[in-house]
C-alpha positions in Angstrom: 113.8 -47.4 11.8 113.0 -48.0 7.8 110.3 -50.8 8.0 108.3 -49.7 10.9 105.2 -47.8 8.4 105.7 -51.0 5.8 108.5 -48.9 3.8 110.2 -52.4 3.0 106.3 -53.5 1.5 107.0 -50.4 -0.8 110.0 -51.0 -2.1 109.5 -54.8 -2.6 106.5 -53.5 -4.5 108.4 -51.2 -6.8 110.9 -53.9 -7.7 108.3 -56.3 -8.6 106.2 -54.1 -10.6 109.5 -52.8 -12.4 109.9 -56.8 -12.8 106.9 -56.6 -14.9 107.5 -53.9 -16.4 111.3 -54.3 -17.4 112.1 -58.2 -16.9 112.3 -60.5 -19.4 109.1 -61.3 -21.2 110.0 -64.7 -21.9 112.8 -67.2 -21.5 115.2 -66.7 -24.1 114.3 -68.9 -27.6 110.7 -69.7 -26.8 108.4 -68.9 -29.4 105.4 -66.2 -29.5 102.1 -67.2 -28.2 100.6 -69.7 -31.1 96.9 -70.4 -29.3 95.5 -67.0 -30.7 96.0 -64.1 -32.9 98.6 -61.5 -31.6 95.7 -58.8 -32.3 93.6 -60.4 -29.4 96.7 -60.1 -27.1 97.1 -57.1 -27.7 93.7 -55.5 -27.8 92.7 -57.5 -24.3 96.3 -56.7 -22.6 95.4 -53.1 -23.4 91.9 -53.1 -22.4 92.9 -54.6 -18.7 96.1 -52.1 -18.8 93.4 -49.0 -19.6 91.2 -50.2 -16.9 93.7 -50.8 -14.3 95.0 -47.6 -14.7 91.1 -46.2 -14.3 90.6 -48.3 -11.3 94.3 -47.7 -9.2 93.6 -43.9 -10.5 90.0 -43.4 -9.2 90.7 -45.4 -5.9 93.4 -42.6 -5.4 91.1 -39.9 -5.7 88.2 -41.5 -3.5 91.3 -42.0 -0.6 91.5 -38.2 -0.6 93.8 -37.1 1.5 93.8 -40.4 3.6 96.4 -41.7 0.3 99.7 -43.2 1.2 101.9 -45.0 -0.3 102.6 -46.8 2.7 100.3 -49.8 4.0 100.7 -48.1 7.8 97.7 -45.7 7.7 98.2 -41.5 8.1 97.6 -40.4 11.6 95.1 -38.2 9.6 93.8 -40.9 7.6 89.7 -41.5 7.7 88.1 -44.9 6.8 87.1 -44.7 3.3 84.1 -47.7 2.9 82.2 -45.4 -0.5 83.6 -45.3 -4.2 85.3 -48.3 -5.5 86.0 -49.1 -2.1 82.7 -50.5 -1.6 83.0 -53.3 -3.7 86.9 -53.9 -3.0 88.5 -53.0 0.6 92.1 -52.8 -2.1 91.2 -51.0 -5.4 94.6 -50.0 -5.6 96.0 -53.3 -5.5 93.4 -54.5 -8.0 93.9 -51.6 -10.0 97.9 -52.6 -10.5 97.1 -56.5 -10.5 95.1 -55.8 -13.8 98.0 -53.7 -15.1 100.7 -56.2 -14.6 98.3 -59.0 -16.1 97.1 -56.5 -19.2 101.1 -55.9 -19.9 101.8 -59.7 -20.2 99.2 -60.2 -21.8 99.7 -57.3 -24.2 103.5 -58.6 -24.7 102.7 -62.0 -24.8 104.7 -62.6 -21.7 104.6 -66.2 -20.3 107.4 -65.5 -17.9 105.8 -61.4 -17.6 102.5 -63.5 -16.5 104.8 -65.4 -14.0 106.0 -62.0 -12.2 102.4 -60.2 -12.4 101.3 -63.7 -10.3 104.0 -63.0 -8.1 103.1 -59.2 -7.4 99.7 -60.4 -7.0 100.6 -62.5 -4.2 102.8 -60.3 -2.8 100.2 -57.7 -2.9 98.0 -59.7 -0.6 100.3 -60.1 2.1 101.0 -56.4 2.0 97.1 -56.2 2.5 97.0 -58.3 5.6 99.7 -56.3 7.5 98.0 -53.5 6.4 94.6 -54.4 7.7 96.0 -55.3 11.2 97.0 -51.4 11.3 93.7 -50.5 9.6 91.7 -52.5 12.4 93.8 -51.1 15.4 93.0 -47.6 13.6 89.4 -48.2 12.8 87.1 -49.8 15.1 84.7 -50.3 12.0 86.9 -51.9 9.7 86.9 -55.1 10.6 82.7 -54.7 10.3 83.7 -53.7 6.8 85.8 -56.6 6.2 82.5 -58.9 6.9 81.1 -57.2 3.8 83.7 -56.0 1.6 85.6 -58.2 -0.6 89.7 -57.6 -0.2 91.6 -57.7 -3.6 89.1 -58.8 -6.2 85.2 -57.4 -6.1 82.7 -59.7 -5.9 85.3 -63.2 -5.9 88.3 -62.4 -3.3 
């Protein structure tokens, strides 16, 4: 049955990253940014693109083996609580939050900053379906839940 590991979660994911990625920056006739210089848009978009990549990228290789791209967790899977995921139970998710934000900022995107929201939200629904199979996998995770921030270190 396609849905019963979260495959639907995935696919809604794609499309709303490609949203980012692809979809119109802007609606059609409105003018550039005008609050800044284009240079600082670009330099910051970059810098949050280069460290989301560092972040999603590094919270892969800390996941080991345990890595799916599905929320439903490997039969194999072990809890990972060391690494980035000791400051954020999703570095992942944060990881591609920052790249969806560093591209609209990079492109100046009002209506690219609108969709990177929208995967942002979605992304924390995925998370709590994902944690209800997390916490009937892992008697410890709800423990690490107490202590560990979900999506955002230190704030959320």
């Amino acid at each position: 049955m396609f849905g019963a590991r979260g495959e639907l979660y995935v696919v809604i994911q794609g499309l709303l990253f490609a949203l980012v990625l692809f979809g119109p920056a802007n609606i059609a006739g409105m003018p550039p940014w005008s609050f800044g210089p284009a240079m600082f848009f670009r330099v910051s978009g970059l810098a949050l693109i280069f460290f989301g990549l560092v972040v999603a990228a590094l919270a892969a290789w800390n996941l080991g083996r345990s890595l799916t791209p599905l929320p439903y967790p490997k039969k194999n899977a072990e809890l990972v609580t060391t690494g980035l995921f000791g400051y954020v139970r999703h570095p992942i998710y944060f990881g591609v939050i920052l790249l969806a934000f560093g591209w609209g900022i990079y492109t100046q995107g009002t209506l690219t900053l609108c969709y990177a929201f929208v995967l942002a939200v979605f992304l924390d629904m995925k998370s709590r379906r994902e944690e209800i199979w997390l916490c009937q996998k892992f008697p410890d995770y709800q423990r690490y839940q107490k202590t560990t921030r979900k999506l955002i270190p230190y704030i959320y």
